[in-house]
C-alpha positions as CSV (number, residue, x, y, z in Angstrom):
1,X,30.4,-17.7,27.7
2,X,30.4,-14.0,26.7
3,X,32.5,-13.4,29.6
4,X,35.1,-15.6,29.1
5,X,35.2,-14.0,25.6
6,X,35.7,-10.6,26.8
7,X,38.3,-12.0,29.3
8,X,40.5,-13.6,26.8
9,X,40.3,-10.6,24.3
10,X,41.8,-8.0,27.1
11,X,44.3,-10.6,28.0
12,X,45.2,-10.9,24.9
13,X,45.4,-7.2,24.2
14,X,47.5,-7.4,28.1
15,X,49.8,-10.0,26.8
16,X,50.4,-7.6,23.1
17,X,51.6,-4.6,25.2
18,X,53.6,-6.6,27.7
19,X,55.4,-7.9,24.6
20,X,56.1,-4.6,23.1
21,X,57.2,-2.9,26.1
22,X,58.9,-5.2,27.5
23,X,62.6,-4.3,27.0
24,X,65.0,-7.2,28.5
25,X,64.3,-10.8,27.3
26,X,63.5,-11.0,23.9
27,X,62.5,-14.6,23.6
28,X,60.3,-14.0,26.8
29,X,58.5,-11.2,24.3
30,X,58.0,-13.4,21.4
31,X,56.4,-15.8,23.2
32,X,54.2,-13.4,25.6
33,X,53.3,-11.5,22.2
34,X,52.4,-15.0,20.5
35,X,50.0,-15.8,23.1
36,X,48.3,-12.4,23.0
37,X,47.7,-12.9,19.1
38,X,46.0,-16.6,20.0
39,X,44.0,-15.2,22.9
40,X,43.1,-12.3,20.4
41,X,42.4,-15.0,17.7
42,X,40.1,-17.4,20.3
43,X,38.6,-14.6,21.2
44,X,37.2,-13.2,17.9
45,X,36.5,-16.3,16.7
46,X,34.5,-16.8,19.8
47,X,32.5,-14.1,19.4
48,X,32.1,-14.2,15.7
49,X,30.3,-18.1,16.5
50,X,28.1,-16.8,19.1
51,X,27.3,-13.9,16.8
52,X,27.2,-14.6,13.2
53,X,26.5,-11.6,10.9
54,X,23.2,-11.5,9.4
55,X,22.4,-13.2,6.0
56,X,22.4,-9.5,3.5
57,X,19.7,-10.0,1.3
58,X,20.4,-8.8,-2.6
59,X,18.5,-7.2,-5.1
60,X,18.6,-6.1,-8.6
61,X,16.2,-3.1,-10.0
62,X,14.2,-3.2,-13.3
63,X,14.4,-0.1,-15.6
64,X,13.0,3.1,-14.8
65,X,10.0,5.3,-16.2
66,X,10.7,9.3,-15.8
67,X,8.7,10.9,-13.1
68,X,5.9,13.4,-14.3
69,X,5.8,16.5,-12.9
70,X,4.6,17.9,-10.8
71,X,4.2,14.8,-8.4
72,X,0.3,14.8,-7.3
73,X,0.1,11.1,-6.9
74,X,1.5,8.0,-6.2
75,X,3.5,6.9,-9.3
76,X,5.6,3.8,-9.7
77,X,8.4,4.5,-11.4
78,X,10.3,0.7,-11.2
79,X,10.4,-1.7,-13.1
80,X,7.8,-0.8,-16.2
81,X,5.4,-2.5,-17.6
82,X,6.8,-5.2,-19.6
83,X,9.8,-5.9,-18.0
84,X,11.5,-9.0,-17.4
85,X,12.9,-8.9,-13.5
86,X,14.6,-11.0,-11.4
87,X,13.4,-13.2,-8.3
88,X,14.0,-10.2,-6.0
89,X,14.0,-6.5,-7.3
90,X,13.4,-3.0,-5.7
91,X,10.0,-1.4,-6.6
92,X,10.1,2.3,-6.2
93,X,8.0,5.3,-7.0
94,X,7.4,8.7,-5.8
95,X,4.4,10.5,-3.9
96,X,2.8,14.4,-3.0
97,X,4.9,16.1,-0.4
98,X,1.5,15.9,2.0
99,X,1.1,12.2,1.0
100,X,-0.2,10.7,4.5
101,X,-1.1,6.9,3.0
102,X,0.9,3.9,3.2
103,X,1.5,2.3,0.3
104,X,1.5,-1.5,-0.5
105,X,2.8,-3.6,-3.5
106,X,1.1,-6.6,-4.1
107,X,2.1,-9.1,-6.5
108,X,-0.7,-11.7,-8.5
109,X,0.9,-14.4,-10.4
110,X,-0.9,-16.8,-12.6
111,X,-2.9,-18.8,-9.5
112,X,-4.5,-14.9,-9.3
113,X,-4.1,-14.7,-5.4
114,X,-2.6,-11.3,-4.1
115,X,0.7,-11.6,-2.2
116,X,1.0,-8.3,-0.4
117,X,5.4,-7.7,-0.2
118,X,7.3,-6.1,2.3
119,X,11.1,-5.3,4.3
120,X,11.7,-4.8,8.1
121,X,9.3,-1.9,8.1
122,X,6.2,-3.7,6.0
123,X,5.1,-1.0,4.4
124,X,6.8,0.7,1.7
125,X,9.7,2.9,3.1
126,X,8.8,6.6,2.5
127,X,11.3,9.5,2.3
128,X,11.8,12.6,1.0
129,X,8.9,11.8,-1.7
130,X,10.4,8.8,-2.7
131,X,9.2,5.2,-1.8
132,X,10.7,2.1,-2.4
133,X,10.4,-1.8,-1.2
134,X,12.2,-4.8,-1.7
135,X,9.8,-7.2,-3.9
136,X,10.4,-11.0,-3.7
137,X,8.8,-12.6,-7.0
138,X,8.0,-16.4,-6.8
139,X,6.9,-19.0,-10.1
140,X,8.3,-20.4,-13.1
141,X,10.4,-18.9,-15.8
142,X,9.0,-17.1,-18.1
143,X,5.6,-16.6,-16.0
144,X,3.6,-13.2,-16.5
145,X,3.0,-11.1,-13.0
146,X,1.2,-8.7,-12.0
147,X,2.5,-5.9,-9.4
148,X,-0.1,-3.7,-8.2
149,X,0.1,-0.9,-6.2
150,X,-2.4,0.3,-3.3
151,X,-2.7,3.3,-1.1
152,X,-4.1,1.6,2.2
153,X,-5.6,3.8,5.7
154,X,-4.4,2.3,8.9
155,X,-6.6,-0.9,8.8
156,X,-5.7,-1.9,5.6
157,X,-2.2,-1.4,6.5
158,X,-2.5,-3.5,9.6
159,X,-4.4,-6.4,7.9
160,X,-1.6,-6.7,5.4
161,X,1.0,-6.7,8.2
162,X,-0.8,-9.2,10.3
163,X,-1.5,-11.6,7.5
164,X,2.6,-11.2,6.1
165,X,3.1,-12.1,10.4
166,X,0.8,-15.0,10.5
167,X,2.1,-16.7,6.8
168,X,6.1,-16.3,8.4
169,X,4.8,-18.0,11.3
170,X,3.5,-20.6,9.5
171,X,6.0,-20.8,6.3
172,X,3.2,-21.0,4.3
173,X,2.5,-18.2,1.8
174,X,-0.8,-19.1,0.7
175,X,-1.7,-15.5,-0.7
176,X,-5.0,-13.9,-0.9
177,X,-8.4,-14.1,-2.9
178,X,-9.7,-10.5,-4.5
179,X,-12.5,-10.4,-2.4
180,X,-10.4,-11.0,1.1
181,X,-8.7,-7.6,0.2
182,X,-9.7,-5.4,2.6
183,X,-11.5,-2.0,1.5
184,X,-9.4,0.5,2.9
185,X,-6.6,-0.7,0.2
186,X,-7.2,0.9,-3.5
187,X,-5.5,0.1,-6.2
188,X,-3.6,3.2,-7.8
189,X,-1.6,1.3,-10.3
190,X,-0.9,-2.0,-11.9
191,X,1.6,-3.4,-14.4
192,X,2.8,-6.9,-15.8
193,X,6.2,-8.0,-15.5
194,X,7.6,-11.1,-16.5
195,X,10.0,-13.6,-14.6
196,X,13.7,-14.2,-16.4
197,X,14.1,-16.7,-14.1
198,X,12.9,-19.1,-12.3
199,X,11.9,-18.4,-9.1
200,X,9.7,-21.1,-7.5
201,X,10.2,-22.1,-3.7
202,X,12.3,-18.4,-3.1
203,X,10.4,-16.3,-1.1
């Protein structure tokens, strides 16, 4: 099918030049050139069905705290404590320039289970001192959060990744009880934000 594709777009690109350059007949180059543009048409459209673009997932961020200087730890800089956030948001923070950890955000709503959150890289991205990762809030209007950050060693980091793998393959987010966290994750900060919306069933 791809092939076919690709065949129709270069005849169609064929049929486009023939049209301009050709000099003698000009209804013969209308409809040569009209037939490029449908082969060129067919042919995107073709492709566009077998490939669709990838859903772009959006997100707002909550307000910021200012950084304190100089950076020696972790800090979560968005949202702040107290704030009211959307059902997807950006939590970021800075870290020490020879800051070797991963670090995790975990959110506990009210059924106090720990829901560990990640992007394509499951951990929080790190760059440049900066670290950031898209948080995905689920529950009922109005309903008071947690979002609790950890610095986890490579087994911690791994259980959370494994256990994020394993609820996808499942579609079942059933979160996890305090005492299944595993050790190598401590907790390095923690604040309560509030849902303005509601967010139940989004994940």
């Amino acid at each position: 099918m791809l092939t076919s594709v690709f065949i129709s777009v270069i005849a169609g690109v064929l049929c486009l030049l023939f049209a301009i350059l050709y000099k003698k007949n000009t209804s013969v180059k209308i409809a040569i050139g009209i037939i490029g543009v449908v082969l060129l048409f067919y042919g995107g459209f073709s492709y566009g069905s077998m490939n669709p673009l990838a859903v772009i997932e959006t997100f707002d961020t909550g307000n910021k705290s200012q950084v304190e200087y100089p950076v020696n730890k972790v800090q979560l800089i968005s949202p702040v404590d107290g704030d009211a956030v959307t059902c997807r948001i950006l939590t970021m923070g800075v870290y020490p320039e020879k800051h070797t950890k991963d670090i995790w955000v975990l959110l506990k709503p009210t059924d106090e289970k720990y829901y560990p959150q990640s992007d394509y890289t499951n951990t929080s991205y790190k760059e440049k001192g900066k670290w950031q990762v898209v948080t995905r809030f689920g529950g009922d209007q109005g309903e008071s959060i947690d979002l609790v950050v950890y610095e986890t060693d490579t087994a911690a980091s791994q259980f959370f990744s494994e256990t994020i793998a394993a609820w996808k393959a499942a579609d079942a987010y059933e979160g996890l009880q305090m005492e299944e966290l595993p050790a190598g994750a401590i907790e390095i900060d923690r604040i309560q934000v509030t849902l303005e919306g509601n967010c139940r069933g989004i994940h």
